[in-house]
CHARMM-style PDB file with segment names, atoms N, HN, CA, C and O in Angstrom:
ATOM      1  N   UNK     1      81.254  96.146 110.639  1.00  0.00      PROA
ATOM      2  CA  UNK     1      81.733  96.630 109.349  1.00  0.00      PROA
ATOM      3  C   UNK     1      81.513  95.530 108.317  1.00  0.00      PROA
ATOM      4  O   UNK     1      81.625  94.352 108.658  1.00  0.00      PROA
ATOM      5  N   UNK     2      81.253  95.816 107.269  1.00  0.00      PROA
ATOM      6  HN  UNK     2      81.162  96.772 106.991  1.00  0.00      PROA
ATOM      7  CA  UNK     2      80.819  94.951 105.801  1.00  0.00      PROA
ATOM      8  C   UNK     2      81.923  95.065 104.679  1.00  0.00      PROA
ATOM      9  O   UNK     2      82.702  96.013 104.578  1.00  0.00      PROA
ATOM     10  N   UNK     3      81.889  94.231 104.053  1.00  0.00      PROA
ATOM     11  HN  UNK     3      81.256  93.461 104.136  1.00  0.00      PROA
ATOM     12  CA  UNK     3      82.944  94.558 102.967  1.00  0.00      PROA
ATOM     13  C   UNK     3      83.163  95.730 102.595  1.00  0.00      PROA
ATOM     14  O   UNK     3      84.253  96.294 102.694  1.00  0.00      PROA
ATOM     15  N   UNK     4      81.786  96.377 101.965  1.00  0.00      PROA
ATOM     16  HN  UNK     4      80.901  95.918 101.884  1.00  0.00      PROA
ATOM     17  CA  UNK     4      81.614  97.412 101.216  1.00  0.00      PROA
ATOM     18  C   UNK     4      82.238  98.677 102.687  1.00  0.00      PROA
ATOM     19  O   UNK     4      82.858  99.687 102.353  1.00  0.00      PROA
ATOM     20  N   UNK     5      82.060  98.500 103.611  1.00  0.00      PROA
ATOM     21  HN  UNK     5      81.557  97.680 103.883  1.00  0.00      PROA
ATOM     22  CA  UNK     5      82.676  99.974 104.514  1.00  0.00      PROA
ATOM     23  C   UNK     5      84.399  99.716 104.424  1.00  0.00      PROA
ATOM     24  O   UNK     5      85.278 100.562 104.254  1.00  0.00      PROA
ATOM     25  N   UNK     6      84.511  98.422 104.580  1.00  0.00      PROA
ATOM     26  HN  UNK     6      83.798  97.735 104.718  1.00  0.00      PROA
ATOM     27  CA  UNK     6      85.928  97.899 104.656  1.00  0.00      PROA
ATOM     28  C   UNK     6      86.617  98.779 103.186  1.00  0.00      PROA
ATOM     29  O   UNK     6      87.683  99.392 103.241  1.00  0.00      PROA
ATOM     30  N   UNK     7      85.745  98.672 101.909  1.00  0.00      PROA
ATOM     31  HN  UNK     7      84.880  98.173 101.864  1.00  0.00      PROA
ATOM     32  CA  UNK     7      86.855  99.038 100.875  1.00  0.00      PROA
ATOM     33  C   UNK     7      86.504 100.840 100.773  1.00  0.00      PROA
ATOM     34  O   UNK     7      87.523 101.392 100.357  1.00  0.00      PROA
ATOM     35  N   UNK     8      85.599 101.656 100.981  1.00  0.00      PROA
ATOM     36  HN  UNK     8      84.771 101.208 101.319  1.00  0.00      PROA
ATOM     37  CA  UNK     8      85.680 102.725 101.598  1.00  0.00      PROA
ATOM     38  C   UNK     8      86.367 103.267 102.446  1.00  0.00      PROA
ATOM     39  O   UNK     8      86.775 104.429 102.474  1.00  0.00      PROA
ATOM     40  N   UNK     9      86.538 102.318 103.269  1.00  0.00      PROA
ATOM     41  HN  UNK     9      86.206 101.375 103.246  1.00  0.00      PROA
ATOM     42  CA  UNK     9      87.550 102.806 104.409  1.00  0.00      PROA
ATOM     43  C   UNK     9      89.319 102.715 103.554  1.00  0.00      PROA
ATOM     44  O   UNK     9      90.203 103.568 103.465  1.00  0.00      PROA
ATOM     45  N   UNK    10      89.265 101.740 103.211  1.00  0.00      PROA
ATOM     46  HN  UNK    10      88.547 101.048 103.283  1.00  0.00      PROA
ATOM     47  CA  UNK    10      90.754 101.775 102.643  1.00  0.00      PROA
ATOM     48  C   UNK    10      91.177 102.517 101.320  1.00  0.00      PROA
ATOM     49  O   UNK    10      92.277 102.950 100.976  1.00  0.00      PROA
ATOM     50  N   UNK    11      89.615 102.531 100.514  1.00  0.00      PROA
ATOM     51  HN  UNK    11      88.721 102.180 100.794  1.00  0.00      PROA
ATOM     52  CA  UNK    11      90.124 103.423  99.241  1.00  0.00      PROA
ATOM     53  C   UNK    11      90.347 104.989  99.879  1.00  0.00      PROA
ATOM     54  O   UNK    11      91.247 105.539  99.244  1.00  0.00      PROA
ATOM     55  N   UNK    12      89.693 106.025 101.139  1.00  0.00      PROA
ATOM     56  HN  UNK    12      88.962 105.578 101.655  1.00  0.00      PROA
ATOM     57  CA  UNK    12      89.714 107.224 101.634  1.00  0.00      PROA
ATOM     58  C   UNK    12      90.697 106.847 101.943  1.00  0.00      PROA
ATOM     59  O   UNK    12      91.338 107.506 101.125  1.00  0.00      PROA
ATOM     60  N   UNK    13      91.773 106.056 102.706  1.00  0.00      PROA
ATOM     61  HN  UNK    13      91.252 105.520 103.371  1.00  0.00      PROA
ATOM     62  CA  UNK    13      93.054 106.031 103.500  1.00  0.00      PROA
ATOM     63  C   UNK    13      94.240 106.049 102.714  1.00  0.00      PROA
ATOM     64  O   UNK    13      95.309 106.485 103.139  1.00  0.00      PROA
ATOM     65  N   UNK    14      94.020 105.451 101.256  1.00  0.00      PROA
ATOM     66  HN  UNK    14      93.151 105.097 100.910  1.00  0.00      PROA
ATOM     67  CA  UNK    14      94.981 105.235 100.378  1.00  0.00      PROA
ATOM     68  C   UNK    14      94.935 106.252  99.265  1.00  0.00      PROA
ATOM     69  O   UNK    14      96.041 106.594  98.846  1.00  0.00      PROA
ATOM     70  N   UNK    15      93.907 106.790  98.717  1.00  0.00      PROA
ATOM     71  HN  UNK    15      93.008 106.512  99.057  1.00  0.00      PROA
ATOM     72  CA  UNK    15      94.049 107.742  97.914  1.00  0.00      PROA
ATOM     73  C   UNK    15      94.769 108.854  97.920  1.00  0.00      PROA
ATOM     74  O   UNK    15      94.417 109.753  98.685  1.00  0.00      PROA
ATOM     75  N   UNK    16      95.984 109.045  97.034  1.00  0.00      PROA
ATOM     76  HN  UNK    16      96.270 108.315  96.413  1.00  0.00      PROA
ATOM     77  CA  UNK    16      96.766 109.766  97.165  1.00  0.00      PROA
ATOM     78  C   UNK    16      97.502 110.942  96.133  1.00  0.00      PROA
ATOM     79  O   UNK    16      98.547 110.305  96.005  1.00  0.00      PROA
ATOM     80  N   UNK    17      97.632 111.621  95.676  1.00  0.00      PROA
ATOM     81  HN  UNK    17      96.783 112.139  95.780  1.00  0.00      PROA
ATOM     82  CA  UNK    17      97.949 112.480  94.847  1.00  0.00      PROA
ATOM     83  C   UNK    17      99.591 112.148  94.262  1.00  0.00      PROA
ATOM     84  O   UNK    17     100.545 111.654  94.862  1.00  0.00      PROA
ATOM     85  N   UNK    18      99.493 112.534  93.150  1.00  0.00      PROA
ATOM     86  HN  UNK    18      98.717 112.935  92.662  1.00  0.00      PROA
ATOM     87  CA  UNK    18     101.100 112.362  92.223  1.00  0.00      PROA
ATOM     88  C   UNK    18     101.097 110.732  91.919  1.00  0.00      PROA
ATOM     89  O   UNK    18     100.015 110.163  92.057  1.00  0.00      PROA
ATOM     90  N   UNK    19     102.200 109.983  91.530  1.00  0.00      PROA
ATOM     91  HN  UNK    19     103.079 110.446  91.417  1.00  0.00      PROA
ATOM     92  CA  UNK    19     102.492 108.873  91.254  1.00  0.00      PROA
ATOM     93  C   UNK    19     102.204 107.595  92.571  1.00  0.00      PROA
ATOM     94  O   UNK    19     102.688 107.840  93.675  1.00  0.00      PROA
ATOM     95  N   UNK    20     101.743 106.822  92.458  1.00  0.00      PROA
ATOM     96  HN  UNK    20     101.350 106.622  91.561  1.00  0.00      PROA
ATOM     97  CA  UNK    20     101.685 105.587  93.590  1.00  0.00      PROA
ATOM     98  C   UNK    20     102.394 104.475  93.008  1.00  0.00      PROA
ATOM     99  O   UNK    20     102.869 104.399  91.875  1.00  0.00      PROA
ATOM    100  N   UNK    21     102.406 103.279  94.312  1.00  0.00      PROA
ATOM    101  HN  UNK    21     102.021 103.341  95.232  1.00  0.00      PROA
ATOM    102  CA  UNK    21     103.397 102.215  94.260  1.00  0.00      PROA
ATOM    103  C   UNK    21     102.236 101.657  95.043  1.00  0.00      PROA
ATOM    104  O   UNK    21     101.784 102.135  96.083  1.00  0.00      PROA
ATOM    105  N   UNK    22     101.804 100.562  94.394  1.00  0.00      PROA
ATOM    106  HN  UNK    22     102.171 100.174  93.548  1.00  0.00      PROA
ATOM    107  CA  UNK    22     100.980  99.510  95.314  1.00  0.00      PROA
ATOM    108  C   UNK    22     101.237  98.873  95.595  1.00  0.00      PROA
ATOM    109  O   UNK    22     101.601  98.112  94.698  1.00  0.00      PROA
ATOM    110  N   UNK    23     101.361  98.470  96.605  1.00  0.00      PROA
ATOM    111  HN  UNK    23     101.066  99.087  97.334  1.00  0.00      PROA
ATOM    112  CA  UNK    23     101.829  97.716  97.740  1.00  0.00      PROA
ATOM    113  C   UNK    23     100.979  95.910  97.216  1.00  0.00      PROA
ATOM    114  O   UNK    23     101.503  94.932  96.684  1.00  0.00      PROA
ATOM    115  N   UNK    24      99.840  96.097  97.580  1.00  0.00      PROA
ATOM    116  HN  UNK    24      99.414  96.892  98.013  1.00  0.00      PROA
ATOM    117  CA  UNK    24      98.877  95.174  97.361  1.00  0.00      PROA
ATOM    118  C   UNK    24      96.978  95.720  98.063  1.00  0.00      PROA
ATOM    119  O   UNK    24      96.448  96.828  98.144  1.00  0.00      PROA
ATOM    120  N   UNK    25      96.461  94.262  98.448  1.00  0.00      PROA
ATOM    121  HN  UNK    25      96.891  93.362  98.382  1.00  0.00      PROA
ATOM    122  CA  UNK    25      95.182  94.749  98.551  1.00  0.00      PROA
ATOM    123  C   UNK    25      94.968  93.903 100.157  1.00  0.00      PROA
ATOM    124  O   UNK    25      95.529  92.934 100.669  1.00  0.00      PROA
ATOM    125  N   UNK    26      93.900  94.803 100.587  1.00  0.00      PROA
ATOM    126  HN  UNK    26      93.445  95.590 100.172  1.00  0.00      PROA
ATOM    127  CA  UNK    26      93.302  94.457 101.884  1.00  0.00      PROA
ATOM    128  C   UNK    26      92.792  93.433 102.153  1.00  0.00      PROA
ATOM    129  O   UNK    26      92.153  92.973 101.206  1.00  0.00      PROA
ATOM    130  N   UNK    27      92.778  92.790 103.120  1.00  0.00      PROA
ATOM    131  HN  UNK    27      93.297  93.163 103.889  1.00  0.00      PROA
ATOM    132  CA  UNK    27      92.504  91.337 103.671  1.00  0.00      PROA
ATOM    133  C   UNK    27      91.584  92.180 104.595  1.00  0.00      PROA
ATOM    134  O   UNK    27      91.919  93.054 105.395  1.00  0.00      PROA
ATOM    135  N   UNK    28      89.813  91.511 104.170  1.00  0.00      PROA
ATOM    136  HN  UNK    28      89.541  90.801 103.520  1.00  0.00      PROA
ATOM    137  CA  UNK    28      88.404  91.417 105.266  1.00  0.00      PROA
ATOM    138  C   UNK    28      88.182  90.157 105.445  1.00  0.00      PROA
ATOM    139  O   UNK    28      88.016  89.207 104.680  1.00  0.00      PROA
ATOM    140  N   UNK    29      88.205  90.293 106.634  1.00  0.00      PROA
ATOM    141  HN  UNK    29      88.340  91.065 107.255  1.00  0.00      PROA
ATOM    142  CA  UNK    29      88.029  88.663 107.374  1.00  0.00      PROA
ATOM    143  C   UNK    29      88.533  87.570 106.627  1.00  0.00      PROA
ATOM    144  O   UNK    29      88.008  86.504 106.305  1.00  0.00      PROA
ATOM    145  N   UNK    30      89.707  88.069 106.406  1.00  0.00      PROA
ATOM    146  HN  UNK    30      90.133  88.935 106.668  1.00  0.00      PROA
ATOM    147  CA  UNK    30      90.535  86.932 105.920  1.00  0.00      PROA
ATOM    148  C   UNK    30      90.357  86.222 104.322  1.00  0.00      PROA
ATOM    149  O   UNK    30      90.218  85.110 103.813  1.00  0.00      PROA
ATOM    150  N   UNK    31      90.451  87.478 103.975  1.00  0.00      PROA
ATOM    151  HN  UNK    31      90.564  88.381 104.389  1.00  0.00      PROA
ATOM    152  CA  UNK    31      89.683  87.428 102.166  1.00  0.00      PROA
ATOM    153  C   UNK    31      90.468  88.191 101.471  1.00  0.00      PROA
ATOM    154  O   UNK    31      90.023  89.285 101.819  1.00  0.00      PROA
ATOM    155  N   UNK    32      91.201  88.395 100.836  1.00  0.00      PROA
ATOM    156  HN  UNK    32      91.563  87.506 100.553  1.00  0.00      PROA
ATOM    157  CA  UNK    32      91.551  89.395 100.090  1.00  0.00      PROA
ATOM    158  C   UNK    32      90.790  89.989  99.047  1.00  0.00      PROA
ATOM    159  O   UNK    32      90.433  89.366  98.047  1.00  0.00      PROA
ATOM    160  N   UNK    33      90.552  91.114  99.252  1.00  0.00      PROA
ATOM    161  HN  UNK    33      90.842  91.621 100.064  1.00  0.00      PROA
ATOM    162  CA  UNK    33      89.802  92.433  98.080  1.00  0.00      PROA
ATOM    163  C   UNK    33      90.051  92.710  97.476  1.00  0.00      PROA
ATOM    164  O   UNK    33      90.618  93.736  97.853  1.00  0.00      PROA
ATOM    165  N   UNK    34      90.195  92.615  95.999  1.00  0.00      PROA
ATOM    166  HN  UNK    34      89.735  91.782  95.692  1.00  0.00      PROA
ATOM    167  CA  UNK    34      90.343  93.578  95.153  1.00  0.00      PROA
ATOM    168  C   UNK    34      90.251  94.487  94.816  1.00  0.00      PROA
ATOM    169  O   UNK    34      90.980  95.060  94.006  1.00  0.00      PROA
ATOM    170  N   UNK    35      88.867  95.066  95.608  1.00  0.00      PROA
ATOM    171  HN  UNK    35      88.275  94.601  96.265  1.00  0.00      PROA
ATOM    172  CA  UNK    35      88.705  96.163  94.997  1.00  0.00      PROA
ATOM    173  C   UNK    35      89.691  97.707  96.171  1.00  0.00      PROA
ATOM    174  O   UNK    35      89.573  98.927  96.060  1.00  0.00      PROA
ATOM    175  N   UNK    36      90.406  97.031  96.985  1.00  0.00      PROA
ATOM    176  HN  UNK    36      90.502  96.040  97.076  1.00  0.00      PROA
ATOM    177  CA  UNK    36      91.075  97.754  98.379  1.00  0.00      PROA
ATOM    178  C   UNK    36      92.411  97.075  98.585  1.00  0.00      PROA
ATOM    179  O   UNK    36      92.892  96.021  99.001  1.00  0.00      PROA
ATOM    180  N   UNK    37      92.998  99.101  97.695  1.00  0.00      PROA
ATOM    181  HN  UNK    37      92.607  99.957  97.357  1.00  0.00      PROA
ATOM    182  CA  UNK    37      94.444  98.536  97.254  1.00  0.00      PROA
ATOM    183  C   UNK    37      94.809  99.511  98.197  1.00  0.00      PROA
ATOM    184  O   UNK    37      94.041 100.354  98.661  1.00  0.00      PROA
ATOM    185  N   UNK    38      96.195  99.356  98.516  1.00  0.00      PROA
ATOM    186  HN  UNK    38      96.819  98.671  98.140  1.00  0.00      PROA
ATOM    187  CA  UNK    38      96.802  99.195  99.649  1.00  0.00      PROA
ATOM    188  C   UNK    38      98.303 100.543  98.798  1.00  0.00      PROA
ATOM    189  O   UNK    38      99.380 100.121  98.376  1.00  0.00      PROA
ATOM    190  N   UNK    39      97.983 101.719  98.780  1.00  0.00      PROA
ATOM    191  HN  UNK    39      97.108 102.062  99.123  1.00  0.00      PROA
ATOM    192  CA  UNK    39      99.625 102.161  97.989  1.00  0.00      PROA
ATOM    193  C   UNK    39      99.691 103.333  98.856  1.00  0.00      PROA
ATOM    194  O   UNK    39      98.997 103.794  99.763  1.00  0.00      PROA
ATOM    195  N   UNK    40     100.928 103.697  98.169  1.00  0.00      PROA
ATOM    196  HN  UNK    40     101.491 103.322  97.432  1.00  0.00      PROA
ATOM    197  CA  UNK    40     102.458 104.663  98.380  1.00  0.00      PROA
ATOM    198  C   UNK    40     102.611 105.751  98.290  1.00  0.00      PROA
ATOM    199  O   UNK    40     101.467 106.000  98.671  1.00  0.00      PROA
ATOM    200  N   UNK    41     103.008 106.681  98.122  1.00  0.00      PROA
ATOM    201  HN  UNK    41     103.937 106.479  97.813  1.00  0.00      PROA
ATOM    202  CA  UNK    41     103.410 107.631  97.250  1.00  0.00      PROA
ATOM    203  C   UNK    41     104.601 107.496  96.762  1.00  0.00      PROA
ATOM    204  O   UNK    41     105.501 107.998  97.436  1.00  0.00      PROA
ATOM    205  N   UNK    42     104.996 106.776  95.430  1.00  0.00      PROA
ATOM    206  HN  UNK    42     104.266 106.368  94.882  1.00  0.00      PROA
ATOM    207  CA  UNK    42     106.580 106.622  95.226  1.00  0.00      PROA
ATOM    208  C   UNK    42     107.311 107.498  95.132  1.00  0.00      PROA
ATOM    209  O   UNK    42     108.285 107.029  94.543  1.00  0.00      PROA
ATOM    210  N   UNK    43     107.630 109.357  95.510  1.00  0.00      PROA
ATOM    211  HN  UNK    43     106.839 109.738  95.989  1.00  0.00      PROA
ATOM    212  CA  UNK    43     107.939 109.959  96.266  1.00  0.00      PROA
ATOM    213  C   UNK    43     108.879 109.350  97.082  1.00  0.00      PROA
ATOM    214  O   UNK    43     110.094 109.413  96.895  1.00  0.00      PROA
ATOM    215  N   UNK    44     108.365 108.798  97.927  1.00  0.00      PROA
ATOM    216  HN  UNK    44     107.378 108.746  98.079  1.00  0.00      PROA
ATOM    217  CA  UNK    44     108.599 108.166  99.591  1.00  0.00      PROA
ATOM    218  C   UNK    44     109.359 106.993  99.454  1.00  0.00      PROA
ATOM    219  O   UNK    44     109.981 106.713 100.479  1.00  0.00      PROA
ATOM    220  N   UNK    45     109.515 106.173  98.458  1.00  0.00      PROA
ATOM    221  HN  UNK    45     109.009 106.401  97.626  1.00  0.00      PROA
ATOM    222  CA  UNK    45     110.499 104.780  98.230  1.00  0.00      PROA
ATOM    223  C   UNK    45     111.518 104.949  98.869  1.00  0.00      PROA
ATOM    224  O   UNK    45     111.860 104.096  99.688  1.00  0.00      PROA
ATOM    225  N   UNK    46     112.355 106.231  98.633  1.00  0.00      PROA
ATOM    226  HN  UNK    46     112.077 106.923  97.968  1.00  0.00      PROA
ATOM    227  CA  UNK    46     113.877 106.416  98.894  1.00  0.00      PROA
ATOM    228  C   UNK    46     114.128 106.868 100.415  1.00  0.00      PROA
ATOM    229  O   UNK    46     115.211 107.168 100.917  1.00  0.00      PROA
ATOM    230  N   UNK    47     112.776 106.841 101.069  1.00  0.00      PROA
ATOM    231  HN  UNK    47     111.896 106.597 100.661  1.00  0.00      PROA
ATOM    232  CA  UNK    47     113.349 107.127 102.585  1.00  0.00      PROA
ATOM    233  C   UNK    47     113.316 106.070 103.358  1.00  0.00      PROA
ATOM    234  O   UNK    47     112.871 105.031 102.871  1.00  0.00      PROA
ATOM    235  N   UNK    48     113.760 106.084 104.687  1.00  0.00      PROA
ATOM    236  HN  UNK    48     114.122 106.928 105.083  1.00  0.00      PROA
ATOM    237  CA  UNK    48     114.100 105.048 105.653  1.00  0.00      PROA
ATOM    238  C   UNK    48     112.212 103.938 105.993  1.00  0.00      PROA
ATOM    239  O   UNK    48     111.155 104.548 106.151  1.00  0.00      PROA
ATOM    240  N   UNK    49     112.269 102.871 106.012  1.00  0.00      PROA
ATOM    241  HN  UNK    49     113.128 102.375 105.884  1.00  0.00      PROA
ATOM    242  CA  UNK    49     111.003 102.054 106.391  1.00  0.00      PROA
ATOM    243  C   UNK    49     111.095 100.986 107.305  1.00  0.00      PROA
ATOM    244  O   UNK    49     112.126 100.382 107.601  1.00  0.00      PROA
ATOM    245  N   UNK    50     110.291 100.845 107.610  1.00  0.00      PROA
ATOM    246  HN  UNK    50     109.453 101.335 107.370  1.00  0.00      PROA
ATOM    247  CA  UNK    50     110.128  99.610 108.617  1.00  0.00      PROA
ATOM    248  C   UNK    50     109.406  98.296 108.250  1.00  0.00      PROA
ATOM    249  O   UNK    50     108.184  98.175 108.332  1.00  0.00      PROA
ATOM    250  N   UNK    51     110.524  96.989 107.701  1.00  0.00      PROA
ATOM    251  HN  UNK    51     111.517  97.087 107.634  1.00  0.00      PROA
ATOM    252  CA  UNK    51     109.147  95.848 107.497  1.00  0.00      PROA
ATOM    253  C   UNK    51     109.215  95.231 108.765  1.00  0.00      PROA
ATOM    254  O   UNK    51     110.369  94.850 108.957  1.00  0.00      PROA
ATOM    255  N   UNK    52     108.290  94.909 109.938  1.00  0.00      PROA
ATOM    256  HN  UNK    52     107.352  95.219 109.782  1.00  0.00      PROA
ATOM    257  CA  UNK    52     108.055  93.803 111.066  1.00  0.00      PROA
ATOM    258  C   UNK    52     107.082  92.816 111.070  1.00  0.00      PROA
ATOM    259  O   UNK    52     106.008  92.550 110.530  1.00  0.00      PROA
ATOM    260  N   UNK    53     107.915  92.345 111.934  1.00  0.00      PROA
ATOM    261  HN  UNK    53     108.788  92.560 112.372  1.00  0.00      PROA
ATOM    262  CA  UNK    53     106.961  90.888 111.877  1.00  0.00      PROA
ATOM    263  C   UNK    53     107.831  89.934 112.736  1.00  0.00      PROA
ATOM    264  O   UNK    53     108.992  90.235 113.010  1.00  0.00      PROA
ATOM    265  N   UNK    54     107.259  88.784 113.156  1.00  0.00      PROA
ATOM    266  HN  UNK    54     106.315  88.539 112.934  1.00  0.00      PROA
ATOM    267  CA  UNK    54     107.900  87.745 113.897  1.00  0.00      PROA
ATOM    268  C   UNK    54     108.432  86.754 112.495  1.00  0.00      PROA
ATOM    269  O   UNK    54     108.492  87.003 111.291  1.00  0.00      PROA
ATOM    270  N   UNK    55     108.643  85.993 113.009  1.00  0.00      PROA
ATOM    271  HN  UNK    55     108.594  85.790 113.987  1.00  0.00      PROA
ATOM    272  CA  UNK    55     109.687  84.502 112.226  1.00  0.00      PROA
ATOM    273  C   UNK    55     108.441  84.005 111.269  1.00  0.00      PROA
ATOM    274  O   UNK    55     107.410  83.637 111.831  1.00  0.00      PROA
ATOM    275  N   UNK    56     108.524  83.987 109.801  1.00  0.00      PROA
ATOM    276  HN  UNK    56     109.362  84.286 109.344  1.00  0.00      PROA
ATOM    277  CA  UNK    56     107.659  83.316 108.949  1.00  0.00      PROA
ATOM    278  C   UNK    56     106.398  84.253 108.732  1.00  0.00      PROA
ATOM    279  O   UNK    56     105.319  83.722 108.468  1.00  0.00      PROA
ATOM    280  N   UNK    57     106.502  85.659 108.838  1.00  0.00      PROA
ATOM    281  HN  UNK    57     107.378  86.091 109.052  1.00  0.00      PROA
ATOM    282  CA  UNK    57     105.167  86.268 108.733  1.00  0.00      PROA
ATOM    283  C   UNK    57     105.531  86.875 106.938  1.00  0.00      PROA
ATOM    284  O   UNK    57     104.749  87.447 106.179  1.00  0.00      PROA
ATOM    285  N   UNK    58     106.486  86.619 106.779  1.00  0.00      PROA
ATOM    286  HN  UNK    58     107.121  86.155 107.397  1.00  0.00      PROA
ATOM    287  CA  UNK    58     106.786  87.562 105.035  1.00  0.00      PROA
ATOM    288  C   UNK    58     107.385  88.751 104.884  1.00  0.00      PROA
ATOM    289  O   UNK    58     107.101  89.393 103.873  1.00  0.00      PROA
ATOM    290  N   UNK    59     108.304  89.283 105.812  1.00  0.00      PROA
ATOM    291  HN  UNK    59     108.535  88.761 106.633  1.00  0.00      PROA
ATOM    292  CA  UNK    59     108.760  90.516 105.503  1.00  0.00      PROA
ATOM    293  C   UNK    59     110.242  90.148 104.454  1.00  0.00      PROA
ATOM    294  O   UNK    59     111.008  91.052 104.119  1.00  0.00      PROA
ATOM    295  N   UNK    60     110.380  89.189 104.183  1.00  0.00      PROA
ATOM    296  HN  UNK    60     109.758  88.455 104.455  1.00  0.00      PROA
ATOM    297  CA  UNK    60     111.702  88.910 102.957  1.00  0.00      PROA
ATOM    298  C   UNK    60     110.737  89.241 102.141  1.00  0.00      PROA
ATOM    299  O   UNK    60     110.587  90.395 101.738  1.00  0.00      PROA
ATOM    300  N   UNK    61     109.909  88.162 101.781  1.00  0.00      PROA
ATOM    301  HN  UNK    61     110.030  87.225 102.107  1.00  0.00      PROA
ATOM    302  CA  UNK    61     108.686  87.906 100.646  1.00  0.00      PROA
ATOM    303  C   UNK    61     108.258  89.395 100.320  1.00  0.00      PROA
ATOM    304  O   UNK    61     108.202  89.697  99.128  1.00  0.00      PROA
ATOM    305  N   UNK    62     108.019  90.144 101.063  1.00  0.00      PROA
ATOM    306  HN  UNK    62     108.065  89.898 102.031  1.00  0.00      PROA
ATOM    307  CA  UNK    62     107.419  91.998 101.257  1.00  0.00      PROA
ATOM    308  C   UNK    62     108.398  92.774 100.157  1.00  0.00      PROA
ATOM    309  O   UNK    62     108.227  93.421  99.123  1.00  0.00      PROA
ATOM    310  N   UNK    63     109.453  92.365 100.922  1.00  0.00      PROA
ATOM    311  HN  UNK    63     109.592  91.840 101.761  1.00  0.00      PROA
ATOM    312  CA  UNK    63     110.850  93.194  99.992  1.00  0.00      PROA
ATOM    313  C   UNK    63     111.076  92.718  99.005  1.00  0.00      PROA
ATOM    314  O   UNK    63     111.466  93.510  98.148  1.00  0.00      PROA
ATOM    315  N   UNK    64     110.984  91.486  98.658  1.00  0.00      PROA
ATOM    316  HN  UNK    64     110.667  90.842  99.355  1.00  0.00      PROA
ATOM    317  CA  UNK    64     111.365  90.836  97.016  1.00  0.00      PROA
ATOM    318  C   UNK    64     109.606  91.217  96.674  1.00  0.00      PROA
ATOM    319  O   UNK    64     109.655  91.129  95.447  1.00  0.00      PROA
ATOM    320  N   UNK    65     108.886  91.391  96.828  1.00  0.00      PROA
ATOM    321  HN  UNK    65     108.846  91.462  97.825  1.00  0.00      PROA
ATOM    322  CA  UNK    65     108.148  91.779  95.992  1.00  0.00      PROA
ATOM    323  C   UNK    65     108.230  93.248  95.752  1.00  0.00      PROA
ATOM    324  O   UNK    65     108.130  93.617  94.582  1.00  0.00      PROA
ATOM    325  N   UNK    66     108.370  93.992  96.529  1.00  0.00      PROA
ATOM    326  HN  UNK    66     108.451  93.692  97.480  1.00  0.00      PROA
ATOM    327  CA  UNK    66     108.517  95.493  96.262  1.00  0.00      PROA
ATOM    328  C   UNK    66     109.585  95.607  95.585  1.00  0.00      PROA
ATOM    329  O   UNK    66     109.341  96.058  94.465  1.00  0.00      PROA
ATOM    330  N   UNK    67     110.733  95.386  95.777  1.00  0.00      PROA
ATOM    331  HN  UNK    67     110.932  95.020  96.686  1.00  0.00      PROA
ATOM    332  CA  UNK    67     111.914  95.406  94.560  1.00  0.00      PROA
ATOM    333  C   UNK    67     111.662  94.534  93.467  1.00  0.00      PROA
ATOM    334  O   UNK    67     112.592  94.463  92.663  1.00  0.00      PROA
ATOM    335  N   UNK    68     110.579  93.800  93.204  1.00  0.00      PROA
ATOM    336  HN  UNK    68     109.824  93.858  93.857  1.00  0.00      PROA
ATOM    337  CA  UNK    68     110.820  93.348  91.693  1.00  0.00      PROA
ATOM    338  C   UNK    68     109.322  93.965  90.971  1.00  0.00      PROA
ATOM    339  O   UNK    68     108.947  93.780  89.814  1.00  0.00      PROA
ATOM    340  N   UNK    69     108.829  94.520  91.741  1.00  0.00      PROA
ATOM    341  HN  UNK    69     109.134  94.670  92.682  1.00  0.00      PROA
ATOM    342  CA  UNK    69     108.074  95.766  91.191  1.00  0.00      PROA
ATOM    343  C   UNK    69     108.461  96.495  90.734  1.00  0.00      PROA
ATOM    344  O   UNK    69     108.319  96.763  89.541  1.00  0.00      PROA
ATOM    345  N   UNK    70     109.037  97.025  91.466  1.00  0.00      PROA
ATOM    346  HN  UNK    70     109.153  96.808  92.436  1.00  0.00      PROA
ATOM    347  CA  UNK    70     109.443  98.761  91.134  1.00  0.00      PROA
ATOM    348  C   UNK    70     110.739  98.604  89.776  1.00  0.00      PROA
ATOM    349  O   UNK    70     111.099  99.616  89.174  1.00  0.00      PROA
ATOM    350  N   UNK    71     111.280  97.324  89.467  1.00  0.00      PROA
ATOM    351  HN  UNK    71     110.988  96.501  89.955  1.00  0.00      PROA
ATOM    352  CA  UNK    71     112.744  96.910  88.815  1.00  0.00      PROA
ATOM    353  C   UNK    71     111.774  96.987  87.708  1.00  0.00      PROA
ATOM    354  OT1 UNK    71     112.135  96.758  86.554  1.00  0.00      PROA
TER     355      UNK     71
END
């Protein structure tokens, strides 16, 4: 896979109808993309989610950024 399938692949996976909440953008081989954004349907904010991760991976960092988005 090449960049260019990488942001195809994520713009078909993310495109979504009504209002979005972007999350952020896709990491290829350890690069972050711009052009492969990563969203929501903000719809969906108000239901139950899951952030995981082990010790030091960013799921505080995840939530203070999504709440000072959406604020």
């Amino acid at each position: 896979m090449n960049s260019q399938d990488f942001i195809q692949e994520i713009s078909k996976g993310y495109t979504l109808k009504g209002k979005i909440f972007t999350l952020g953008k896709g990491k290829f081989q350890n690069e972050i993309e711009p052009k492969a954004s990563v969203n929501i349907p903000l719809k969906t904010l108000n239901r139950h989610g899951l952030i995981a991760g082990t010790t030091g991976t960013g799921r505080t960092k995840t939530l203070q950024i999504i709440f000072e988005k959406k604020s």
